[in-house]
N, C-alpha and C positions, 0 to 999 in steps of 0.2 A: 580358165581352168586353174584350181588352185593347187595344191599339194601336202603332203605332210609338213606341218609348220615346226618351225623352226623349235628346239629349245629354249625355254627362256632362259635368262642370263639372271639368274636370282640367286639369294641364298640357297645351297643343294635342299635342307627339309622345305623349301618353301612350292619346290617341283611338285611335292604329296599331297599339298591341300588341296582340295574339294571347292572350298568356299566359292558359293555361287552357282553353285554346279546340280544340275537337278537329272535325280536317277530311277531308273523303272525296274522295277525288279519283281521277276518271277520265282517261285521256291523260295521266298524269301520269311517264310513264318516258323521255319524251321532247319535245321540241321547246318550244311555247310550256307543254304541261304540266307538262313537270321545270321550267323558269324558275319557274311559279307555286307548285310543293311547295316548292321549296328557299325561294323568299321567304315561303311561309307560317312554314316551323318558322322560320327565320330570327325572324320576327315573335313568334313564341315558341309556335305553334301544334302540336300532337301531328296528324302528318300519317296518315290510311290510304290510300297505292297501289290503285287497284281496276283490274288490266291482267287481260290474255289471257295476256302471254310471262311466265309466274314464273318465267322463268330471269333477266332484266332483272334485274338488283338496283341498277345504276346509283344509282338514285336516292334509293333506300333506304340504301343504303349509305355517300352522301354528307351526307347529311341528319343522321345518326347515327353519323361520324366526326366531324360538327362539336359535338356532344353532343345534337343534340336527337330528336325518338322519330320513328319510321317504320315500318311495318310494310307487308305486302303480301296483298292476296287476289284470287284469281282472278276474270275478270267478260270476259268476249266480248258485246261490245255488238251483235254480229249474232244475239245468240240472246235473244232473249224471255223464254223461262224462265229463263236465267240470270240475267239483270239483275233481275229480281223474287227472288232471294236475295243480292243485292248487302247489302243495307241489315243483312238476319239475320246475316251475315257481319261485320260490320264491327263491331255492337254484341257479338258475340264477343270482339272485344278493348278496345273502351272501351264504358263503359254510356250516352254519348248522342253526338249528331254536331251540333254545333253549326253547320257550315259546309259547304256541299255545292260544289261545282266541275264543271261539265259540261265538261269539256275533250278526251274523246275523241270521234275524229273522220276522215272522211276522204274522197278525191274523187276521181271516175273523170273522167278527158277523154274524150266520145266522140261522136260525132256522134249528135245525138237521133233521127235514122232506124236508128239500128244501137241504140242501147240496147236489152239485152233486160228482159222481166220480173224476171229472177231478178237484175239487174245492179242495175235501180232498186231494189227492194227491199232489195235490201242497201245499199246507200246511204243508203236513208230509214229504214234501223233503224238502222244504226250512228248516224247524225247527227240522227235527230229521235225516233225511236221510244223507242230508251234512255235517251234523255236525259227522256222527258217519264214513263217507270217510275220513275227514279233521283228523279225530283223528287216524283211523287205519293206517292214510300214517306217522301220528307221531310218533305213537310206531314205526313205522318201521325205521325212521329214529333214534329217541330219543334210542331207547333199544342198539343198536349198540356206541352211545354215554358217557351211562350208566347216562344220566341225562334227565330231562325235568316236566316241566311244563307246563300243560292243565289244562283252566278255560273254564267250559260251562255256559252258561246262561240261566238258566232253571226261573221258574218261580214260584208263587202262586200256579199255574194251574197246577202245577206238583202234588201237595197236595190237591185242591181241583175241584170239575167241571164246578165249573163258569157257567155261563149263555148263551147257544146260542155260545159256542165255542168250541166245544165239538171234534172237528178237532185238536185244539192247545192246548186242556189239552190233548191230547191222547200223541199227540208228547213230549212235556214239561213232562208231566210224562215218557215219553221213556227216556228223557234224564238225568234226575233224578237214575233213574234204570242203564241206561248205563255207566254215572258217577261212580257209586259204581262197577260196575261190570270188568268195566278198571284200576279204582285204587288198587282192589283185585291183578287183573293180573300183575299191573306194576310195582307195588313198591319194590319187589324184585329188580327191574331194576330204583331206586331211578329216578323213575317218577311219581310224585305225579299229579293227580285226582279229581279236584274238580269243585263245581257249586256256582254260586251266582243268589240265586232266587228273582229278583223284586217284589216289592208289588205294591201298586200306585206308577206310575212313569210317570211326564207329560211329554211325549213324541211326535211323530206324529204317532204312533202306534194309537194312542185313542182319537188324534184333535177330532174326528168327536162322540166320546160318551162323551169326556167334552163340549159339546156342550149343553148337557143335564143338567141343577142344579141339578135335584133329585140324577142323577148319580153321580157326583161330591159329593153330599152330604152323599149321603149312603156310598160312600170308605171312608171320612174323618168320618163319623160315625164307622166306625171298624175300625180306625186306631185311637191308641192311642196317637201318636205323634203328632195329628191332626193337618197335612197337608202333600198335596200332596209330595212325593219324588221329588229329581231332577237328571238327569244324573251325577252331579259333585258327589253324593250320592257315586256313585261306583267305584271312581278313589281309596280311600285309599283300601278297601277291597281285589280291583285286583293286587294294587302292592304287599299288601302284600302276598296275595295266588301266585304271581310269582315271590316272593325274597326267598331268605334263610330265614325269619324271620320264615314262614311257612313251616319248613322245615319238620316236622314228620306230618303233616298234609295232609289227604288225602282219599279220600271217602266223604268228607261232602260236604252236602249243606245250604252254609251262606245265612241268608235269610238275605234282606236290606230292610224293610217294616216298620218301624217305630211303629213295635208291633204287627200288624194284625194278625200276626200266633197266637202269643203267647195270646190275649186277646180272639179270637174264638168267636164264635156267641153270648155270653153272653154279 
């Protein structure tokens, strides 16, 4: 049986590199996802894309203008069988994945009387469903390894119920729960487990409720930081929760909200 490995004993920036290190990443062609591919190869990590649009190259393409590796494969986190070839896919082009990234995702507004069946459901596959295939194929692969690194992206809504979204806090909170509940199982198998929950983050997740001032204005009113996040927010958090610097680290959820938890309805 192994366990959480030790700290190295290196230079401190030297905990942060990457190098060597190969990473799977879903949501990763856009928003807070592309932030965290591009600071991964940055880190010096060999990035795999796992998107729906393979026309997106954005990100790959950037990644691999600045010399470091990126490749892309197909993955619709609303299909079940798909995501259960995500993993078979990816060791296609490197032969282990060191570092996993739950990053896709995403959120319907709708009044919980009007939600249909087929609406939650796609909701709870895209943001909990996939994400908990993507992780089980990782212990499987990662425990065999005796190493790895999984970061999911849980949210606000993990903690609280928000408004008219009552589908994506259900999930978000699953995955909050399931976070802790893998890093319990795996760190014996020095696989560390963790989440980075969003606060306001301008995204295309919510183009269409910053369209709104009042809205706009009532998040920067609970947020003490007073102003909105931006996806670049979560490039240092991710390298760190997927370097050695983080190495006894695991079960948590880093919130990146600029206060919002911490200052609460008062």
């Amino acid at each position: 049986m192994n366990a959480l490995a030790d700290t190295p004993s290196v230079p401190v920036l030297d905990l942060f590199s990457l190098k060597g290190q190969n990473a799977l990443i879903t949501g990763g062609s856009r928003g807070i996802g592309r932030a965290i591919s591009l600071a991964l190869a940055q880190a010096g990590a060999r990035v795999v894309l796992a998107q729906r649009d393979l026309t997106n190259t954005i990100t790959r393409d950037e990644i691999r203008a600045a010399g470091g590796q990126a490749d892309i494969i197909g993955c619709d986190l609303n299909d079940v069988g798909d995501c259960k070839t995500v993993f078979d896919k990816a060791l296609e082009l490197t032969p282990e994945i060191h570092i996993l990234i739950n990053c896709g995702g995403m959120l319907s507004r709708c009044d919980t009387v009007d939600v249909t069946t087929e609406d939650w459901h796609y909701v709870i596959n895209v943001n909990l469903n996939s994400l908990f295939i993507l992780c089980q194929a990782a212990g499987r692969h990662m425990i065999p390894l005796g190493r790895g690194r999984i970061i999911n992206v849980a949210s606000l809504n993990s903690f609280i119920g928000g408004f008219r979204v009552a589908s994506y806090s259900a999930a978000k909170g699953g995955v909050t729960q399931l976070t802790k509940a893998l890093s319990n199982e795996w760190a014996k198998h020095n696989i560390t487990v963790n989440a980075i929950a969003p606060g306001s983050i301008a995204t295309d997740i919510n183009t269409e409720a910053r369209k709104d001032p009042s809205f706009v204005e009532s998040r920067l009113l609970g947020t003490p930081g007073n102003r909105w996040g931006s996806p670049d927010d979560f490039r240092g958090p991710a390298v760190f929760l997927a370097s050695a610097a983080s190495a006894f680290i695991t079960g948590e959820v880093i919130t990146v909200d600029g206060g919002a938890m911490a200052k609460g309805p008062i």
